[in-house]
PDB file of N, CA, C and O in Angstrom, chain B, residues numbered from 101:
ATOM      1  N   UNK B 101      14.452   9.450  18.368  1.00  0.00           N
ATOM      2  CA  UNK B 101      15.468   8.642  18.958  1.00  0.00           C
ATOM      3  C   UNK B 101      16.762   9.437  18.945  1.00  0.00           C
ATOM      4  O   UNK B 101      17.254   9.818  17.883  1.00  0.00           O
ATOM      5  N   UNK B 102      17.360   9.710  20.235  1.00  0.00           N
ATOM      6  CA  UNK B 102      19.042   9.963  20.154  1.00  0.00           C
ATOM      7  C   UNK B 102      19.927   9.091  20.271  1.00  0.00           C
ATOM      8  O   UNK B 102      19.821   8.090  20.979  1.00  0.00           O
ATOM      9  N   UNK B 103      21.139   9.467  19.406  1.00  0.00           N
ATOM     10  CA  UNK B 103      22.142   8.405  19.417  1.00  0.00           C
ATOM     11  C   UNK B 103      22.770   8.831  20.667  1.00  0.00           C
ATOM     12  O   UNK B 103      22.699   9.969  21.129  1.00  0.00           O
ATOM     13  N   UNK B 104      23.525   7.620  21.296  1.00  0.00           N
ATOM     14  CA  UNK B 104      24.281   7.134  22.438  1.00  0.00           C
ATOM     15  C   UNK B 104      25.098   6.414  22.379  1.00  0.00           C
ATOM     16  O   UNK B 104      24.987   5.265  21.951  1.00  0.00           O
ATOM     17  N   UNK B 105      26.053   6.907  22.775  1.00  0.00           N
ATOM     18  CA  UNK B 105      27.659   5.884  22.803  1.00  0.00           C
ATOM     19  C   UNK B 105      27.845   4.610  23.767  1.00  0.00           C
ATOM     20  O   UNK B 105      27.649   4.997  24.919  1.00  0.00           O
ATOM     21  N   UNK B 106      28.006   3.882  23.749  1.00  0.00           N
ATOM     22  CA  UNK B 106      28.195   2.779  24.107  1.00  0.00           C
ATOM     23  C   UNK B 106      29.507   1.986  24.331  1.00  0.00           C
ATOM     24  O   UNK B 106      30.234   1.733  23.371  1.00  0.00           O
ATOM     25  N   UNK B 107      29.875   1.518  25.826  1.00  0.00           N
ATOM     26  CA  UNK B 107      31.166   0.610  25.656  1.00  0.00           C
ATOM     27  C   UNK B 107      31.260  -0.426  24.442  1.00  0.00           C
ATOM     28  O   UNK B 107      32.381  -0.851  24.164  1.00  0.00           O
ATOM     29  N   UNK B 108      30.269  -0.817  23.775  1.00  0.00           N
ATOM     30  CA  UNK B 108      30.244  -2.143  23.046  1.00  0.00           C
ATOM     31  C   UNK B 108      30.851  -1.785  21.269  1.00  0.00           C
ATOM     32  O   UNK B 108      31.138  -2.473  20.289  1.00  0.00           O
ATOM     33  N   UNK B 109      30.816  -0.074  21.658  1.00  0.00           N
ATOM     34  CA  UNK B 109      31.158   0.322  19.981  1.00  0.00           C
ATOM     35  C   UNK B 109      32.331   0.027  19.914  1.00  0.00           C
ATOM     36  O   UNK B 109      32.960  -0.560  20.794  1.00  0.00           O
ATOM     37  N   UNK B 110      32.947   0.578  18.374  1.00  0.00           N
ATOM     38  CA  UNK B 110      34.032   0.213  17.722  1.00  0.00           C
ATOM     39  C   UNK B 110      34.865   1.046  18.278  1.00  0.00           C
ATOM     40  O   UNK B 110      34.323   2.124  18.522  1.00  0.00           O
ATOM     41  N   UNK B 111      36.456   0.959  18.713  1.00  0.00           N
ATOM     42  CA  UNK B 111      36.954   1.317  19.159  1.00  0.00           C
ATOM     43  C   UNK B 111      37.404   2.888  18.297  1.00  0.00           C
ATOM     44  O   UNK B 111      37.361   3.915  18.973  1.00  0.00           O
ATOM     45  N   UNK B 112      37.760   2.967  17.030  1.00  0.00           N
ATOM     46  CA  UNK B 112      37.523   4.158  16.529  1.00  0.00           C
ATOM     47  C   UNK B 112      36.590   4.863  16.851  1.00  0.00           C
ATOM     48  O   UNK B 112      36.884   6.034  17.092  1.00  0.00           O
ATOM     49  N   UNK B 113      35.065   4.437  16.988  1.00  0.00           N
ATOM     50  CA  UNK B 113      33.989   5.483  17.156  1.00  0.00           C
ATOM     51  C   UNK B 113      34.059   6.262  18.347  1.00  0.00           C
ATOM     52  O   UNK B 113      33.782   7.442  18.563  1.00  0.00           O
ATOM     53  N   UNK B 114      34.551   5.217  19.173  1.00  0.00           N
ATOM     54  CA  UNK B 114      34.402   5.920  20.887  1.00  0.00           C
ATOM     55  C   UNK B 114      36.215   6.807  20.774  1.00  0.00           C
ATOM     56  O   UNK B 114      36.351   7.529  21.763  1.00  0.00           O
ATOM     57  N   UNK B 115      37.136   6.841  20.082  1.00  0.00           N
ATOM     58  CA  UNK B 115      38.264   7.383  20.265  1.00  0.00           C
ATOM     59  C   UNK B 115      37.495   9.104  19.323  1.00  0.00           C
ATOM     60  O   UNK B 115      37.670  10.232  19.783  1.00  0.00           O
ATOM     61  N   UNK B 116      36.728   8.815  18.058  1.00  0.00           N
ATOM     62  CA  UNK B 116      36.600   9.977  17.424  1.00  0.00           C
ATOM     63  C   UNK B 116      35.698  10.563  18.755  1.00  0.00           C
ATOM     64  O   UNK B 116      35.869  11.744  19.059  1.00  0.00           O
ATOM     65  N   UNK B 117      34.760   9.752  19.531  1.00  0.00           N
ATOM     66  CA  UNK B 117      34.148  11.066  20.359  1.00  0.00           C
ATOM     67  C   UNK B 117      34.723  11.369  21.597  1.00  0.00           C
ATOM     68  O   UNK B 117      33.992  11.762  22.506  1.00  0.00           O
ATOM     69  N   UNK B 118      36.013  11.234  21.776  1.00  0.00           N
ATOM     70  CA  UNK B 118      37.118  11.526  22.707  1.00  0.00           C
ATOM     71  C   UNK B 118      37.465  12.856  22.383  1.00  0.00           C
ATOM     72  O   UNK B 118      37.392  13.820  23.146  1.00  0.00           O
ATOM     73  N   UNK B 119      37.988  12.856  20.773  1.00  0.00           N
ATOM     74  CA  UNK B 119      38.016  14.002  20.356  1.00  0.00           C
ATOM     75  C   UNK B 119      36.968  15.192  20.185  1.00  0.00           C
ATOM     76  O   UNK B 119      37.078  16.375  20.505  1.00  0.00           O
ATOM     77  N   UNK B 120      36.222  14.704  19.755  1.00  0.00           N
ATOM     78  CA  UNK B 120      34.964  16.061  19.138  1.00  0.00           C
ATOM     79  C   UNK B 120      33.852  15.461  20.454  1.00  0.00           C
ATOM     80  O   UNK B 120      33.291  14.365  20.435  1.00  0.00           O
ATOM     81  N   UNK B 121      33.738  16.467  21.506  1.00  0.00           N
ATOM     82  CA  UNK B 121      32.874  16.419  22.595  1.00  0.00           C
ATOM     83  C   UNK B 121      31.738  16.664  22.010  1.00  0.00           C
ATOM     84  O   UNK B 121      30.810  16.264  22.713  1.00  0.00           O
ATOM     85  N   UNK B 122      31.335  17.231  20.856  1.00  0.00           N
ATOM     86  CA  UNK B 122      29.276  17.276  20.620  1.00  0.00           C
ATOM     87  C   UNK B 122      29.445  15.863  20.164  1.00  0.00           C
ATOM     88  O   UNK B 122      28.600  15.053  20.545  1.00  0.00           O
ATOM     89  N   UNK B 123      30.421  15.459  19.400  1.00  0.00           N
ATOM     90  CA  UNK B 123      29.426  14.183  19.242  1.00  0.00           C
ATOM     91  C   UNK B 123      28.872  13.118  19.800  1.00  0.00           C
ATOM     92  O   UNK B 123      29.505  12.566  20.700  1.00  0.00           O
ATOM     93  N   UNK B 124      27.539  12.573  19.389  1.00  0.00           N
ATOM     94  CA  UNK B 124      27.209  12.719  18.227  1.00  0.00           C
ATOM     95  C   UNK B 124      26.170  13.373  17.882  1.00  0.00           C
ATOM     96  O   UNK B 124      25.421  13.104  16.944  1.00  0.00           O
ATOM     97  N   UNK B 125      26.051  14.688  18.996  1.00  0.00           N
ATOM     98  CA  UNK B 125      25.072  15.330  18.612  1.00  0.00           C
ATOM     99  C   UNK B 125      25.534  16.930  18.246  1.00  0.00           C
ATOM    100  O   UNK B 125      25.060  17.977  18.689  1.00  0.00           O
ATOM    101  N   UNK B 126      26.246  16.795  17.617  1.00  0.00           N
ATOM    102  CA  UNK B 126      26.611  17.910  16.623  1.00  0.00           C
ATOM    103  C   UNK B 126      25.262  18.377  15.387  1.00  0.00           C
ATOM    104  O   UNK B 126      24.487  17.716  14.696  1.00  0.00           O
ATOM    105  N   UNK B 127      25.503  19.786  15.578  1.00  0.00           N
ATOM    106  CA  UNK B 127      24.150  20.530  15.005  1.00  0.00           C
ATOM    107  C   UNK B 127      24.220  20.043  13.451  1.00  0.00           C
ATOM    108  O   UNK B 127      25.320  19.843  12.937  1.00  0.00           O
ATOM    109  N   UNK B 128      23.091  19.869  12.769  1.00  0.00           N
ATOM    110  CA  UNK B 128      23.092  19.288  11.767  1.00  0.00           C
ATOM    111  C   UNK B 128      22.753  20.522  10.680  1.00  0.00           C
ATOM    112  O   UNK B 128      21.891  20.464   9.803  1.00  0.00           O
ATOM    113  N   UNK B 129      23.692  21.714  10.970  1.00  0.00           N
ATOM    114  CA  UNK B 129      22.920  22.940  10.500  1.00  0.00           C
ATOM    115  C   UNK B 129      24.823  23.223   9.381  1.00  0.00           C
ATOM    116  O   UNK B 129      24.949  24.117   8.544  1.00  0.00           O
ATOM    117  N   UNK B 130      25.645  22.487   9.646  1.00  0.00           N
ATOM    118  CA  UNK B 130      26.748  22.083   9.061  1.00  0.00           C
ATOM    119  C   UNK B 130      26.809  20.879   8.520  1.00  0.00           C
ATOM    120  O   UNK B 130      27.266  19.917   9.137  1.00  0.00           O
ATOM    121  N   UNK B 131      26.114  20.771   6.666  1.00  0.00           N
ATOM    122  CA  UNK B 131      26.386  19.762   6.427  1.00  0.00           C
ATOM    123  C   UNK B 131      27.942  19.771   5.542  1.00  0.00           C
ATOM    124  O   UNK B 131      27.882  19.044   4.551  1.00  0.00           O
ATOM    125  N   UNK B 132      28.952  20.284   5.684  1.00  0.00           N
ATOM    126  CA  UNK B 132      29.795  20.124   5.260  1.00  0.00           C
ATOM    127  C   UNK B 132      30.776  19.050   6.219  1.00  0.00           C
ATOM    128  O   UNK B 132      31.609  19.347   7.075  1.00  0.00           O
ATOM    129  N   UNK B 133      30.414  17.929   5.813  1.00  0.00           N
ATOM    130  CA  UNK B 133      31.547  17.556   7.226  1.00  0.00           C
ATOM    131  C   UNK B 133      33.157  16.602   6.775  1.00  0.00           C
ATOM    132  O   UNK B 133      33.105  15.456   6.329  1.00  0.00           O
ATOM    133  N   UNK B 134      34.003  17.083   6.921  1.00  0.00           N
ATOM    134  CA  UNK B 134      35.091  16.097   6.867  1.00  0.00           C
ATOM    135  C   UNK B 134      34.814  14.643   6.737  1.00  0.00           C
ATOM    136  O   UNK B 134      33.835  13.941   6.990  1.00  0.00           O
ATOM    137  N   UNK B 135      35.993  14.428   6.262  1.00  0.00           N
ATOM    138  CA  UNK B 135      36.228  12.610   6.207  1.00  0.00           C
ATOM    139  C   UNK B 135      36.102  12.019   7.355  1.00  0.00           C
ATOM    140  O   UNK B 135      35.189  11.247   7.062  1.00  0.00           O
ATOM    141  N   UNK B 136      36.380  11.769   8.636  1.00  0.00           N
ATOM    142  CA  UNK B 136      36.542  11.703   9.801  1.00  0.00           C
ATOM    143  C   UNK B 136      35.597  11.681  10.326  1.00  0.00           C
ATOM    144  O   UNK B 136      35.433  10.651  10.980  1.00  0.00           O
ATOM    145  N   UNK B 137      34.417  12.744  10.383  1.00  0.00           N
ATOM    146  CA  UNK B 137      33.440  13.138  10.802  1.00  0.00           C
ATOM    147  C   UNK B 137      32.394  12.323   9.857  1.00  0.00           C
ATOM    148  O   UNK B 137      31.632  11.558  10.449  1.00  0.00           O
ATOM    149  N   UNK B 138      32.306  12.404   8.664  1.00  0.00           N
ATOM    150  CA  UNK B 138      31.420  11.772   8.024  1.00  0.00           C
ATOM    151  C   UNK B 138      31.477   9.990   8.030  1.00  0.00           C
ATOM    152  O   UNK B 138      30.505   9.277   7.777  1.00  0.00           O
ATOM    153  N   UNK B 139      33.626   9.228   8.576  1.00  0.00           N
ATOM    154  CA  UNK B 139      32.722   8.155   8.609  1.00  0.00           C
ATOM    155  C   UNK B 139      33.051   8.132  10.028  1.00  0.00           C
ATOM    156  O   UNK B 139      33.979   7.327  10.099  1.00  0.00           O
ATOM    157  N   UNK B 140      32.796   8.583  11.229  1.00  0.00           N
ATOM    158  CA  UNK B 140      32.187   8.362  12.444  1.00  0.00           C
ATOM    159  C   UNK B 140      30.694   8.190  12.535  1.00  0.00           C
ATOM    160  O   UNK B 140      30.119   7.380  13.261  1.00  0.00           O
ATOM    161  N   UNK B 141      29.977   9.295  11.472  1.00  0.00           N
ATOM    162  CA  UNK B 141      28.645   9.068  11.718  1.00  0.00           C
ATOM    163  C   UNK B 141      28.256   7.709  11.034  1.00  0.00           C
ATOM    164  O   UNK B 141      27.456   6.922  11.540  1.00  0.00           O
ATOM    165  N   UNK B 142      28.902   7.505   9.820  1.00  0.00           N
ATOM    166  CA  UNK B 142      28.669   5.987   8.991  1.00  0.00           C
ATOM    167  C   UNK B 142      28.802   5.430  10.227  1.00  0.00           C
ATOM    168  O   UNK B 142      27.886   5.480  11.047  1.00  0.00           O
ATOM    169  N   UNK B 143      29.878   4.889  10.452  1.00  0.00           N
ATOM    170  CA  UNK B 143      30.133   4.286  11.720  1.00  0.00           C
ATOM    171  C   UNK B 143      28.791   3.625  12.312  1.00  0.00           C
ATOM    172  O   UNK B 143      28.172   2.583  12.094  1.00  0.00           O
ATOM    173  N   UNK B 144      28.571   5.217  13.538  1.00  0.00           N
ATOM    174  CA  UNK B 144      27.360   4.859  14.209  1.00  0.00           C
ATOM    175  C   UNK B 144      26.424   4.337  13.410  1.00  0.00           C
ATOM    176  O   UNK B 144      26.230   3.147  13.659  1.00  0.00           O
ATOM    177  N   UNK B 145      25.857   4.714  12.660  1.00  0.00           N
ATOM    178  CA  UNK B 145      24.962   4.571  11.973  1.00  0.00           C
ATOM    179  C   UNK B 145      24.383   3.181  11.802  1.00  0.00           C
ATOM    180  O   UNK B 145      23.240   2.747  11.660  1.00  0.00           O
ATOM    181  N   UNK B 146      26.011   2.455  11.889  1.00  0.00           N
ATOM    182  CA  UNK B 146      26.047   1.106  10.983  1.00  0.00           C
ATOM    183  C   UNK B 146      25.894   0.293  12.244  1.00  0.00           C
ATOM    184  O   UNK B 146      25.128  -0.666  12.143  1.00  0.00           O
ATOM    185  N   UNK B 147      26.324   0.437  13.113  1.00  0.00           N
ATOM    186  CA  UNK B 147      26.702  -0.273  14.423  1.00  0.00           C
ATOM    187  C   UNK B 147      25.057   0.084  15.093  1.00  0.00           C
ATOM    188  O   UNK B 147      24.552  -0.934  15.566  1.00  0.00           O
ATOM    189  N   UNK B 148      24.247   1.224  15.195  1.00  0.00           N
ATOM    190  CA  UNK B 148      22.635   1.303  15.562  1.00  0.00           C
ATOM    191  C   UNK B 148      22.175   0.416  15.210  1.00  0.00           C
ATOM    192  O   UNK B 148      21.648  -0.448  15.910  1.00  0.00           O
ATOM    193  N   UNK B 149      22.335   0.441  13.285  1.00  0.00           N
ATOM    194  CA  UNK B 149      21.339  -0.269  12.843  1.00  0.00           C
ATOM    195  C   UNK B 149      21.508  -1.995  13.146  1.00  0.00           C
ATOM    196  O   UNK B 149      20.590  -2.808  13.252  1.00  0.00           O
ATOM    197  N   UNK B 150      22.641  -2.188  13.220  1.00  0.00           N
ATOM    198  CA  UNK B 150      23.237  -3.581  13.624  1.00  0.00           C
ATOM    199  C   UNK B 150      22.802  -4.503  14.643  1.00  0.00           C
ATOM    200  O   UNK B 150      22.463  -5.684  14.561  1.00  0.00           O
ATOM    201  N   UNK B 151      22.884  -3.712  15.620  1.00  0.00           N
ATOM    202  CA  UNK B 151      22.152  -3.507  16.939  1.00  0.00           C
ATOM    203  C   UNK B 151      20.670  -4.071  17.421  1.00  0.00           C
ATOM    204  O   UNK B 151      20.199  -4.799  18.295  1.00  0.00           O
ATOM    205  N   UNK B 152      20.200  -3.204  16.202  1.00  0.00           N
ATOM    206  CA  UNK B 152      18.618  -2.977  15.902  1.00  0.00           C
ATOM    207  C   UNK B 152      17.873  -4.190  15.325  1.00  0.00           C
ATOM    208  O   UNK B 152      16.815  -4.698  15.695  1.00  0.00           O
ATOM    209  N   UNK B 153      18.671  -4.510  14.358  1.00  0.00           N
ATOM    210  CA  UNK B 153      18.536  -5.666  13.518  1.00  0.00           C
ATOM    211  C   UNK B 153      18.655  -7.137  14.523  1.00  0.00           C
ATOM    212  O   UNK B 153      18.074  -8.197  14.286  1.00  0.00           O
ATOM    213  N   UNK B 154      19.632  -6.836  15.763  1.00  0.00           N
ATOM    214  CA  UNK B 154      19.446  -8.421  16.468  1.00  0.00           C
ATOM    215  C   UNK B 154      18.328  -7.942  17.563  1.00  0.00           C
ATOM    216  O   UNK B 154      18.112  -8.836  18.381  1.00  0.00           O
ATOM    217  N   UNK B 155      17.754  -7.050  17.726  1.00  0.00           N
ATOM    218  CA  UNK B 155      16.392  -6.874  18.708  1.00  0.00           C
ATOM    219  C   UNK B 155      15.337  -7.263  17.583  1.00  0.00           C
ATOM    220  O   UNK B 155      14.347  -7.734  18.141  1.00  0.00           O
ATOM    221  N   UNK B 156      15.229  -7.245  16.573  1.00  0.00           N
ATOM    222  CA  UNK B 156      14.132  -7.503  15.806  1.00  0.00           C
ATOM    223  C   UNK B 156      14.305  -8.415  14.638  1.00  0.00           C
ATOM    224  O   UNK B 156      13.388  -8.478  13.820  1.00  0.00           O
ATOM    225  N   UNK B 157      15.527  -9.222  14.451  1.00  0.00           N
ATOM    226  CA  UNK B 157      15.799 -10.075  13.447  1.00  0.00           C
ATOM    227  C   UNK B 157      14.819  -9.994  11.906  1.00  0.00           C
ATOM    228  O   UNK B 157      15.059  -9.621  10.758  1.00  0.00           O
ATOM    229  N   UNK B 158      13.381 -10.677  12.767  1.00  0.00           N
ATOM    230  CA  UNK B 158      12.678 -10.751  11.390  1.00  0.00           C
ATOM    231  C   UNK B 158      11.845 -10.081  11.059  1.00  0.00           C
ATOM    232  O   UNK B 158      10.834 -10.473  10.477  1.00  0.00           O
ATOM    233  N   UNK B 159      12.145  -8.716  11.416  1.00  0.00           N
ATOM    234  CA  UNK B 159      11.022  -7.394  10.591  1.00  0.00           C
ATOM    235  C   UNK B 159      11.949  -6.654   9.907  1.00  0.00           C
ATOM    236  O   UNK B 159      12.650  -5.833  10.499  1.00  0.00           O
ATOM    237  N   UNK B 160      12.039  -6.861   8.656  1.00  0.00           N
ATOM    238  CA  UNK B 160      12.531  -6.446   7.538  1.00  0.00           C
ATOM    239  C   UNK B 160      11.442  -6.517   6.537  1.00  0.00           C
ATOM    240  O   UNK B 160      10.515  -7.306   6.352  1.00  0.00           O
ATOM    241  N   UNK B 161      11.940  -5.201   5.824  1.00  0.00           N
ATOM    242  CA  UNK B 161      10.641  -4.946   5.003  1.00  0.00           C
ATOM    243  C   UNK B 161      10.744  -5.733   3.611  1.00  0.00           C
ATOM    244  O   UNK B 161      11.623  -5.848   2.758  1.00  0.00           O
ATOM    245  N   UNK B 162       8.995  -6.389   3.828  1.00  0.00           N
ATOM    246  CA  UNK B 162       8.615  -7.788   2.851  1.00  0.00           C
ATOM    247  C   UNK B 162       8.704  -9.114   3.438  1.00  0.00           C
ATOM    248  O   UNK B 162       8.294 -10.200   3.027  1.00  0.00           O
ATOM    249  N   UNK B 163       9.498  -8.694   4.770  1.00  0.00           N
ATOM    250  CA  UNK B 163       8.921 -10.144   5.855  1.00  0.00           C
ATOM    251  C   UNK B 163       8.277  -9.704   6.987  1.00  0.00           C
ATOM    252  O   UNK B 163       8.394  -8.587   7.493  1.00  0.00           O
ATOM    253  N   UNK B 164       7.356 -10.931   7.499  1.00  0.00           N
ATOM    254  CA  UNK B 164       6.110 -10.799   8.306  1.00  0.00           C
ATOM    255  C   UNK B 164       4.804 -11.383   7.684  1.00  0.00           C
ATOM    256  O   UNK B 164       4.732 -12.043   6.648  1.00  0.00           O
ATOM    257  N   UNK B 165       3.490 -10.906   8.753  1.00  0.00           N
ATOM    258  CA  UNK B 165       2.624 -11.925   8.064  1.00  0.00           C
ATOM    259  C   UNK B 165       2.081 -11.391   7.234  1.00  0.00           C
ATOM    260  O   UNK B 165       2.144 -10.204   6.914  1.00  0.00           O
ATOM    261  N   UNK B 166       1.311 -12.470   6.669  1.00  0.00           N
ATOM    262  CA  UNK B 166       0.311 -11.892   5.766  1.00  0.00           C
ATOM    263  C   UNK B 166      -0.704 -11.236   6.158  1.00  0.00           C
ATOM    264  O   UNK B 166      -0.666 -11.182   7.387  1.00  0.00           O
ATOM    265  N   UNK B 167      -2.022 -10.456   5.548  1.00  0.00           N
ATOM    266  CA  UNK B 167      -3.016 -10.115   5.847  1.00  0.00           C
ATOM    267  C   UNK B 167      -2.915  -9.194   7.103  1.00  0.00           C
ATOM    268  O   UNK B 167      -3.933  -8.707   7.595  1.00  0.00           O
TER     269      UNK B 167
END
């Protein structure tokens, strides 16, 4: 899966990738990353999974059926 920016993000996230054009696909071969950079990716991260969570509400792990 690649991440993708979206009108619906947080207005910080879409201003940090105004600035830094790879993101958010900046090489992951630099894990040293700034404050800034590290919470843009929180950011996304949080806002995917957010996302993700109202396409699938109740599959979280330890709910679902039995057997």
């Amino acid at each position: 899966m690649k991440a993708s920016l979206t009108p619906d993000m947080p207005y910080e996230l879409l201003s940090y990738a105004l600035r830094e054009k790879a993101f958010p696909r900046q090489a992951t071969a630099d894990q040293w990353f700034d404050h800034a950079q590290f919470d843009a990716y929180r950011a996304l991260g949080h806002h995917l999974g957010t996302e993700a969570a109202k396409v699938h509400p109740g599959r979280r792990r330890g709910v679902g059926r039995l057997g």
